[in-house]
C-alpha positions as CSV (number, residue, x, y, z in Angstrom):
1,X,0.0,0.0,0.0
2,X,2.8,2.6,0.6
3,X,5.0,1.9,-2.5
4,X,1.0,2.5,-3.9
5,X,0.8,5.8,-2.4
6,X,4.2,6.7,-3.2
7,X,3.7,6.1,-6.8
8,X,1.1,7.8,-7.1
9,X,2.0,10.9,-5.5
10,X,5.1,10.6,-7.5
11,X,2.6,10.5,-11.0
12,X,0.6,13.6,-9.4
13,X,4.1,15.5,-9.0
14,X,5.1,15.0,-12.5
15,X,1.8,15.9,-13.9
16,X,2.2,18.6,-12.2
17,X,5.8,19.6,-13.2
18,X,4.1,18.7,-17.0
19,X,1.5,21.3,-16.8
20,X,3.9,24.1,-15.0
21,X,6.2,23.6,-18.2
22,X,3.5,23.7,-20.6
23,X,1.9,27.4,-19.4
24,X,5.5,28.5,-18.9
25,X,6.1,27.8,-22.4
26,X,2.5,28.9,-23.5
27,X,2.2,32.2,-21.8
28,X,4.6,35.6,-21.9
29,X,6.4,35.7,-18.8
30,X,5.4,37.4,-15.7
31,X,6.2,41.3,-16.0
32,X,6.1,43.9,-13.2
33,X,3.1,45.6,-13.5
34,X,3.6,49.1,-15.7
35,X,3.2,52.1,-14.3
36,X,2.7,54.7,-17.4
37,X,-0.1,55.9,-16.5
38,X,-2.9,58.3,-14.8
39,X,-5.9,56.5,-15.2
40,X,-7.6,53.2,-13.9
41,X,-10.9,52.5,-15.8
42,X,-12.2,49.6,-14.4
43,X,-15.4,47.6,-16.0
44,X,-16.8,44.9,-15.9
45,X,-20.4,42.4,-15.3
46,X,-22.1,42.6,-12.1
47,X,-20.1,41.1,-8.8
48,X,-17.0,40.6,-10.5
49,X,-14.6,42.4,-7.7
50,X,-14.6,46.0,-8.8
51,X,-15.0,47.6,-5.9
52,X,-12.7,45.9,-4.3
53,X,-9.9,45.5,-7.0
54,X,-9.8,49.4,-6.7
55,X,-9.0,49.4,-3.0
56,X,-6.5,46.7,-4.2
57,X,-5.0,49.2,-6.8
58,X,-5.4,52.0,-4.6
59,X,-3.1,50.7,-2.2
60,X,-0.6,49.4,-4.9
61,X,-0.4,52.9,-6.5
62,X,1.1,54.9,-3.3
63,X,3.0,51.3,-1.9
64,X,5.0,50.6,-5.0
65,X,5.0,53.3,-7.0
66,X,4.4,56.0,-4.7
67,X,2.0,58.2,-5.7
68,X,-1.8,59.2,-4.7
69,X,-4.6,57.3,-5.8
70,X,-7.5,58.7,-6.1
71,X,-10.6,57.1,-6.0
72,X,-13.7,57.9,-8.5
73,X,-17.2,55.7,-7.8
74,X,-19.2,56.3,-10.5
75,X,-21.4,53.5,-9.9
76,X,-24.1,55.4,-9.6
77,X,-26.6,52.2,-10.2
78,X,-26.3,49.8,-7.2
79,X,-27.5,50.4,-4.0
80,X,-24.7,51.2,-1.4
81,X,-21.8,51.2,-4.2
82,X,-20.4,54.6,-3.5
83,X,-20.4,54.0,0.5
84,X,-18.9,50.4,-0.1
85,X,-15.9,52.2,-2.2
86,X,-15.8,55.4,0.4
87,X,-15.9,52.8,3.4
88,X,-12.6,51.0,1.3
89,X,-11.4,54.1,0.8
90,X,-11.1,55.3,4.0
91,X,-9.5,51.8,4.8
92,X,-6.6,52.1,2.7
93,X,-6.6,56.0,3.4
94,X,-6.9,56.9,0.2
95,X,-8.7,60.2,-1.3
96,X,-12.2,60.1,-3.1
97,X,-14.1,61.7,-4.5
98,X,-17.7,63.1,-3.1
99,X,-20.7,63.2,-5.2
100,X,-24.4,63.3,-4.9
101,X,-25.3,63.1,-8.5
102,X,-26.7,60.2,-10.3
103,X,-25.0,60.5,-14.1
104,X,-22.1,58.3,-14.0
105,X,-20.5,60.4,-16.6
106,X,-21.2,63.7,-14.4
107,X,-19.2,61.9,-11.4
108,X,-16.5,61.1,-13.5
109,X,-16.2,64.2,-15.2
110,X,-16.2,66.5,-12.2
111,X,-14.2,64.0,-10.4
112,X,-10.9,63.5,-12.7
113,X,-11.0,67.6,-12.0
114,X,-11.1,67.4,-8.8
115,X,-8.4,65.2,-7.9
116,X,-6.1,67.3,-11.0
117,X,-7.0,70.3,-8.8
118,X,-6.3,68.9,-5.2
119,X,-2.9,66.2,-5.9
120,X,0.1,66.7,-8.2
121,X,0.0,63.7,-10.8
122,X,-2.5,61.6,-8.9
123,X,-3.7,58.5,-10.2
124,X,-7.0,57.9,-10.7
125,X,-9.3,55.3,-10.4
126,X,-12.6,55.1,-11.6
127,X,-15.4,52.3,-10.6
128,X,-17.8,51.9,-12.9
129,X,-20.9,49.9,-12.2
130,X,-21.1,46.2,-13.2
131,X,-23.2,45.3,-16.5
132,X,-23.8,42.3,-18.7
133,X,-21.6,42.3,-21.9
134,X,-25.2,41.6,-23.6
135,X,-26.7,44.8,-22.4
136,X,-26.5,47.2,-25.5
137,X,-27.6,50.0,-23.8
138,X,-25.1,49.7,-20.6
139,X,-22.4,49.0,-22.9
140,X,-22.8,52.2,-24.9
141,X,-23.2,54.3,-21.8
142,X,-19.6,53.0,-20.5
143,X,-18.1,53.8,-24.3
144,X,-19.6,57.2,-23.6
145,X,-18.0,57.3,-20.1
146,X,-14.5,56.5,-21.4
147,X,-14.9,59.3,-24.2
148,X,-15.2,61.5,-21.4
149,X,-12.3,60.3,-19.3
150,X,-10.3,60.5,-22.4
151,X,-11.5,64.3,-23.0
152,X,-10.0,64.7,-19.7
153,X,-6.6,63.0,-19.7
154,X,-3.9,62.1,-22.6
155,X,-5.4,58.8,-24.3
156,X,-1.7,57.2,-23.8
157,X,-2.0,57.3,-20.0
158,X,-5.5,55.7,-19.6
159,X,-6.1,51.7,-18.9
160,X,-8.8,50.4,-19.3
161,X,-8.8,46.9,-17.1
162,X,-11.8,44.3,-17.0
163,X,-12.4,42.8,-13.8
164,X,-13.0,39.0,-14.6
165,X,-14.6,36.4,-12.0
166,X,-12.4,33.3,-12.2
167,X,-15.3,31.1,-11.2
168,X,-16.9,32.1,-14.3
169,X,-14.9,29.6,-16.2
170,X,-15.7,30.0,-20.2
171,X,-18.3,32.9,-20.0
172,X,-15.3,34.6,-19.3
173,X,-14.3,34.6,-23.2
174,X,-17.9,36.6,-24.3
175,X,-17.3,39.1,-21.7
176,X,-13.4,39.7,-23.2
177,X,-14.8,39.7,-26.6
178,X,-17.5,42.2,-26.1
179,X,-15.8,44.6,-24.0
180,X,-13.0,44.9,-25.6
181,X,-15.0,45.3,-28.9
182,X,-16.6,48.2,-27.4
183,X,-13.6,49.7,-25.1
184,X,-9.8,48.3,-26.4
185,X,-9.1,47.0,-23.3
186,X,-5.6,47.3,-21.4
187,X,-5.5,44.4,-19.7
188,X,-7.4,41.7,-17.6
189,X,-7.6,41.5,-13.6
190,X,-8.7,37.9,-12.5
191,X,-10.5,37.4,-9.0
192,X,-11.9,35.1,-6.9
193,X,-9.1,32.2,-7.6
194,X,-9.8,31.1,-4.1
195,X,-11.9,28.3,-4.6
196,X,-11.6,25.8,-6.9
197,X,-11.6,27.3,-10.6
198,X,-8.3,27.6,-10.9
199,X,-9.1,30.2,-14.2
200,X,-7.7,27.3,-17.1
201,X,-9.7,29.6,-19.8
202,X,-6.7,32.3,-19.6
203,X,-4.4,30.4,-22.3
204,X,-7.5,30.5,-24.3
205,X,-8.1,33.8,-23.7
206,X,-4.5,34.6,-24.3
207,X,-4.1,33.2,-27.5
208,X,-7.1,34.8,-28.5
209,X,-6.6,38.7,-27.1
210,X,-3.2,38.5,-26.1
211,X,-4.1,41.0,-23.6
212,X,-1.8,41.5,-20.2
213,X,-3.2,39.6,-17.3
């Protein structure tokens, strides 16, 4: 029985080692993340990790690269969005910007002048309210909300990043296809690989986009 288990955790080890090689060979290799640029536009389908993601980001921006984030919610649509990200914000003591009004594209507009009024170079990040790739309407709203971010800053310093569940598994590839149809995206933030999707659809979606991850 133990030269049984030994194999076979000998079989699973090389399997292992087999796969590692494979994505190793299969995908670009792992980059520190660039920081050319002002703007965060973060999108992406309801519950995906937004919110949090920019807390995430906030918190990378003045660790590592050490300037001041600023956060934008413009999610205007979801009950208690803007006090989740002001509740985040204040966690990672990070400036936001205040707003009563209800058009996300108001919020962001008055927002990105805000935080170029108040901070020298800050980097903001805006977070957009969550919406099916198969909504039209939504969709064309957040093309309009990027043509007003890019009104406001140099095109060559905005990133646009969707915010991908990794439990999601191959729905993930429609939601790539269709945002970045409508937006050009940057690059791809995957959450939520705490459980057991592992995300396998990335070489896939890879191959296909060969956007950053």
């Amino acid at each position: 029985m133990q030269q049984l288990q030994a194999q076979i955790t000998k079989e699973a080890k090389d399997r292992i080692t087999l796969i590692d090689a494979y994505l190793k060979e299969r995908l670009p290799p792992t980059q520190e993340m660039a920081t050319d640029f002002d703007v965060l536009f973060l999108v992406g389908v309801n519950g995906s990790g937004k919110t949090t993601t920019a807390a995430k980001l906030a918190t990378y921006v003045r660790e590592q690269m050490g300037r001041t984030p600023y956060l934008i919610p413009a999610d205007t649509y979801r009950a208690g969005a803007v006090d989740q990200l002001v509740t985040w914000a204040k966690r990672v003591n990070c400036p936001y910007f205040e707003s009563t009004l209800s058009d996300p594209g108001a919020v962001i507009f008055q927002g990105i002048d805000a935080a170029l009024a108040h901070y020298d170079r800050p980097c903001i990040i805006i977070d957009t309210s969550g919406r099916l790739q198969t909504h039209k309407n939504l969709m064309s709203e957040l093309i309009k909300m990027k043509k007003i971010v890019e009104r406001k800053v140099d095109i060559s310093r905005i990133r646009t990043i969707l915010i991908l569940d990794g439990s999601q598994g191959q729905n993930m590839l429609q939601q790539v296809k269709i945002f970045h149809e409508a937006l050009n995206l940057s690059s791809l933030i995957i959450t939520k690989l705490d459980g057991s999707s592992k995300a396998g659809v990335l070489c896939q979606l890879y191959d296909s986009y060969h956007i950053g991850v």
